[in-house]
N, C-alpha and C positions, 0 to 999 in steps of 0.2 A: 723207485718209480711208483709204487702204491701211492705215496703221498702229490705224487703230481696229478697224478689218477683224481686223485678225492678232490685238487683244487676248485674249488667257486669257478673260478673262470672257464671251466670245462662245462660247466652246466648246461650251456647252450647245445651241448650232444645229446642230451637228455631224449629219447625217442628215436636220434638218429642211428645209436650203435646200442647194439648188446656188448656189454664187457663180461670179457672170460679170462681169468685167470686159471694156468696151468703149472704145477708142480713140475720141472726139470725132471725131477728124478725121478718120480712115481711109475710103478709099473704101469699104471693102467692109460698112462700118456704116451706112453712109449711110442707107439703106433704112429698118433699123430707128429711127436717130434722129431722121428725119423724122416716121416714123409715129407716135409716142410725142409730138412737140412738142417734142422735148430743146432746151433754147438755150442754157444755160452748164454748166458742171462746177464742183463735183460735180452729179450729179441723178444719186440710188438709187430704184428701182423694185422691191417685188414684184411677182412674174409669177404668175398662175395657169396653167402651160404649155401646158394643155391647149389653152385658148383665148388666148393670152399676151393675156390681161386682167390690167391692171391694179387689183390688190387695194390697193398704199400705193404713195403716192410724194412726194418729199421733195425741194428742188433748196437746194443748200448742205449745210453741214456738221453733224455733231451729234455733242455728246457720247457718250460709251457707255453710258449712262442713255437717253438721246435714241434712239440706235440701236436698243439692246434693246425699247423702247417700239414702235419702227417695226416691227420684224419681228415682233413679239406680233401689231401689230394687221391687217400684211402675211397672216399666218397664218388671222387670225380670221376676213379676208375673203374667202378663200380656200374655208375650210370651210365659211364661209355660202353659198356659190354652189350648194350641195346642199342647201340647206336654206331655205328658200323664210322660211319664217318665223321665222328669225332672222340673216335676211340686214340685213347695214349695224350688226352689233353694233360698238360702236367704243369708243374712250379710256373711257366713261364707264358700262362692264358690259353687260348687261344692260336691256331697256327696263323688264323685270318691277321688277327693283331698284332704277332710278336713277330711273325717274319715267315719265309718257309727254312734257312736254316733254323730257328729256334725251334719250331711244330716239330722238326725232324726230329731233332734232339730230344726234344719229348718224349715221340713215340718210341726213342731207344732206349730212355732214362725207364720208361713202363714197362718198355720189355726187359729191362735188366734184372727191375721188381717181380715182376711174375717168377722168372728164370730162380732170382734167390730164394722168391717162396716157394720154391718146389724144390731147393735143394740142390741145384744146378746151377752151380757155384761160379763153374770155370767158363760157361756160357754167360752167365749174369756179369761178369769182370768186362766178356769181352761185347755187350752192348752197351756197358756203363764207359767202357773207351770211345765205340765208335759215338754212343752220347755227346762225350766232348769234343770228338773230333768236326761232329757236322754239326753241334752246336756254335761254336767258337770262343773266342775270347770272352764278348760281353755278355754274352747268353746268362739268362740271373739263376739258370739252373746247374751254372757249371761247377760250384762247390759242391752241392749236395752229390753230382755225378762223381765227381775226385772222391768224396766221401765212404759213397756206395761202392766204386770200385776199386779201393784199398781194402775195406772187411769185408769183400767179395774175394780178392784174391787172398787173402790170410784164410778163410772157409776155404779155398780151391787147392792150398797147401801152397803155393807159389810164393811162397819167403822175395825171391827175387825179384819180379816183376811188381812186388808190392813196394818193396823198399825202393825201386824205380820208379817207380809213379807218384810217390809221398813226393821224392826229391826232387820230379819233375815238374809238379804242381806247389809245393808252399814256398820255394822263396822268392816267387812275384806275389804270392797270394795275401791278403788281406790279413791282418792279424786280430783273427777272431775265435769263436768256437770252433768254427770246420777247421781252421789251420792245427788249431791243438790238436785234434783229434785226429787229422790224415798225418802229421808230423810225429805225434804217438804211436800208430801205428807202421808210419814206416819205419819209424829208428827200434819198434820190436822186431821186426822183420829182419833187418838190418842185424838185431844183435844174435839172434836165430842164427843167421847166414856165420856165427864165430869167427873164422879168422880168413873166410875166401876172399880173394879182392874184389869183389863187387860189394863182399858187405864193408868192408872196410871203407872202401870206396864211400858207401851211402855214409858209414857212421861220420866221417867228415864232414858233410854237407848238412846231414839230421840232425846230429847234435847240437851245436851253436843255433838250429833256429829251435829246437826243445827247449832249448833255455830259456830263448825268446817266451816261448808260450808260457813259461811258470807267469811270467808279468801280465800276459792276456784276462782282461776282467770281463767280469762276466762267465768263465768255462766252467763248466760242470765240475763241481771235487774232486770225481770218480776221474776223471778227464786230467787233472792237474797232478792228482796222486799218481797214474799213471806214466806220466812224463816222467815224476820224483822215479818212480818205477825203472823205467828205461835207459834215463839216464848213469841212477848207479849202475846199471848191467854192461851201460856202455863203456863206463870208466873199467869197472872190474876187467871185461875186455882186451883195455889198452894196459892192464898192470899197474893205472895210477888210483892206486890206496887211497891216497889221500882223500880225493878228488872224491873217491866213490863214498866214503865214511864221511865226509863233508856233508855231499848230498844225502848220504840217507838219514844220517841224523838229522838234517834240516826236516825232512819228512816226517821222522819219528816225531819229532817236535809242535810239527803242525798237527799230527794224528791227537799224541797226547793232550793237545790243548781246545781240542772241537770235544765239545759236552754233546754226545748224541741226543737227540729229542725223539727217539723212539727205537724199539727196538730192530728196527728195518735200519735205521742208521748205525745204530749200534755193531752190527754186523756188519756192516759196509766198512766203518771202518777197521774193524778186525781182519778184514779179510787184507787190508791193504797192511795193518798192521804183521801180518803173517808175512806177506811179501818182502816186507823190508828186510824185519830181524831174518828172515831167509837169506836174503841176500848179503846184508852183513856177516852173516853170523855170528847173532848175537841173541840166540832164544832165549835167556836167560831174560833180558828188556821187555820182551812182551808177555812170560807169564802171569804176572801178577793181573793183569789185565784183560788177558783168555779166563783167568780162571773167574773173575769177578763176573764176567758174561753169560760163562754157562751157569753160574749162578742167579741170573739177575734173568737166564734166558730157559728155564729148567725142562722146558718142552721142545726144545730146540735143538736138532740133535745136531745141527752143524757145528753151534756153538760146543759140544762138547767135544766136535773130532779138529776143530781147530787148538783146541785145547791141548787134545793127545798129541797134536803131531808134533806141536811145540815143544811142549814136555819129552817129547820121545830123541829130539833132534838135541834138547839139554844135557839125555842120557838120563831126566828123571822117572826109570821106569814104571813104578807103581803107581806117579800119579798121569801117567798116562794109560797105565792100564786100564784105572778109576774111571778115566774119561770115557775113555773105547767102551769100557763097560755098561754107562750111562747112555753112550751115544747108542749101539745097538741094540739098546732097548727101544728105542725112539724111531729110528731110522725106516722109510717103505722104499725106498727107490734099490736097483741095484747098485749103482755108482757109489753111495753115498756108502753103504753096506760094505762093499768091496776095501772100500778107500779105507773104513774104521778097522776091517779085518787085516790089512796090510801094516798099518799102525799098529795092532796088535801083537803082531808078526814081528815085528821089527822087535817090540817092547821085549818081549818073551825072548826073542833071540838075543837081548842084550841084558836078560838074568841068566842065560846060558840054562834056559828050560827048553833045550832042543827039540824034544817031543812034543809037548804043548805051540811051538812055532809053528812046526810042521803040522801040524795040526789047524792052525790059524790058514798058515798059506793055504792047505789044500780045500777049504771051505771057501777063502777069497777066490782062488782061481773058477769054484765052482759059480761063484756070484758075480764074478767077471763075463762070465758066458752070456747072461743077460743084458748087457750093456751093449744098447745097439748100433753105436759109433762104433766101428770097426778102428779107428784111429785111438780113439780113449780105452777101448775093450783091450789093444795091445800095450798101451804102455802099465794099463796095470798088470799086466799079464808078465810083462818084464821084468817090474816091480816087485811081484811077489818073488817071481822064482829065483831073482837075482838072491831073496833071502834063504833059501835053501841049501 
């Protein structure tokens, strides 16, 4: 997203926003991205500063079409906070102009925004439904609503209501960005839900249109890699091999052959490349290419614990240790700390340096305690002591 950030065609904000970039994992954010609900990156916020109410917020990536749309309506909600009576103007004008069902659906699509920038997740899902419901059909805000209230209930924990609403919404829907993206995340939802029958249920209906979306032009990488994503999970799921080694070397392939243009992309695709060889199980595919990163990336400490995990999932323990070592040199956040000391953990426990593991875990669990996602703070919690 930096790079959308820096586009020419954003200039025209020039005076209207202050841009703030925040670290994920830095202690000294902590505060703020707890109070906000933040749970992956990217996630863009307008702020009203006065009150740092949340006017727009958005988790993942977006075009510069996408972008521009967000900070128009960041702006608009902003200015309605002084304006009583045309507050929650949104995507769709005007309520005078576009209807009183569209107005309505506005003012629920804004409230759904505030609701997720405060972190209130399960409330923000359920104005982004009634959005749709008293918007309706044509309403031209009704994707972005489907949108918002799919990564609203994945933040709320509701796996099934998520992968319900994907299915409910893309196969009349338009096959564009938004379908990739509500189609992506209900078929993860969907695979989340393993073997209950409602996910099963969804993976029939999600799957066949994910595939659809691989062909959708236009969608974000991150967006397309992600389908590649879900997809193998979904096949591994059904027990078809094939099917999933198909898809994810088609992936691999695709990864392999995109020449990053910066080190922001570079990462990007690493992180999707980690995904993969995960899923295959095939870490052996993507060392040579962690390892070239955190060399090419030497201040970087993610790049170096992506490195270790790979390495460690190999069974190459030294040169994961090397990484871990590198990385927590670098590292300020707790998550990111935690996660390198768990990999080390694992490393040490797979030379059968018993002491030294134990030693690793119980310094992880200590930098787990800092980690203010109570959801992420337990599963590395799990993580480590499962290595005990």
């Amino acid at each position: 997203m930096r790079a959308s950030l820096a586009d020419a065609a954003l200039a025209r904000y020039a005076g209207r926003f202050v841009w703030l970039e925040l670290d994920y994992d830095k202690e000294v954010n902590q505060p703020f991205i707890a109070r906000h609900g933040v749970q992956w990156t990217p996630t863009l916020l307008v702020l009203d500063a006065a009150a740092e109410r949340v006017t727009a917020q958005h988790a993942g990536g977006m075009t510069i079409a996408e972008l521009s749309q967000f900070l128009e309506r960041g702006e608009r909600g902003a200015a309605a906070a002084g304006a009583p009576d045309a507050a929650h103007a949104g995507d769709a004008g005007d309520a005078a102009h576009a209807g009183h069902a569209a107005g309505a659906g506005d003012a629920a699509l804004a409230r759904g925004d505030a609701l997720a920038g405060a972190g209130r997740h399960a409330e923000a899902a359920a104005a982004y439904r009634e959005a749709l419901r008293i918007g309706g059909g044509d309403w031209r805000a009704r994707a972005r609503a489907a949108d918002a209230m799919t990564s609203a209930l994945i933040l709320a924990g509701d796996e099934r209501a998520c992968a319900e609403a994907a299915t409910a919404y893309a196969p009349a829907a338009p096959r564009d960005r938004v379908f990739v993206r509500v189609v992506g995340a209900g078929l993860g939802c969907a695979n989340d839900g393993g073997a209950a029958p409602w996910a099963v249920a969804a993976r029939k209906t999600l799957a066949p249109l994910a595939d659809e979306g691989l062909a959708v032009g236009g969608a974000l990488r991150d967006n397309r890699f992600f389908l590649f994503q879900q997809l193998t999970a979904s096949a591994l799921l059904a027990h078809d091999d094939a099917t999933a080694r198909r898809i994810g070397h088609r992936w691999l392939a695709e990864l392999d052959a995109t020449r990053p243009a910066d080190d922001d992309e570079r990462s990007a695709l690493d992180i999707a490349r980690v995904d993969a060889v995960s899923l295959l199980d095939e870490p052996e595919r993507a060392l040579p290419a962690l390892a070239a990163s955190e060399r090419a990336m030497p201040k970087n400490y993610s790049a170096a614990m992506r490195h270790a995990e790979v390495a460690a999932d190999a069974r190459h323990w030294d040169e994961a240790l090397a990484a871990c070592t590198h990385g927590l040199a670098l590292v300020d956040g707790p998550m990111g700390r935690t996660r390198l000391l768990w990999i080390r953990a694992r490393a040490l426990a797979g030379k059968h340096d018993d002491a030294a593991a134990r030693r690793a875990v119980d310094e992880g669990l200590r930098s787990a305690q800092k980690i203010p996602s109570e959801r992420v703070r337990q599963s590395y919690v799990h993580k480590l002591q499962s290595i005990r």
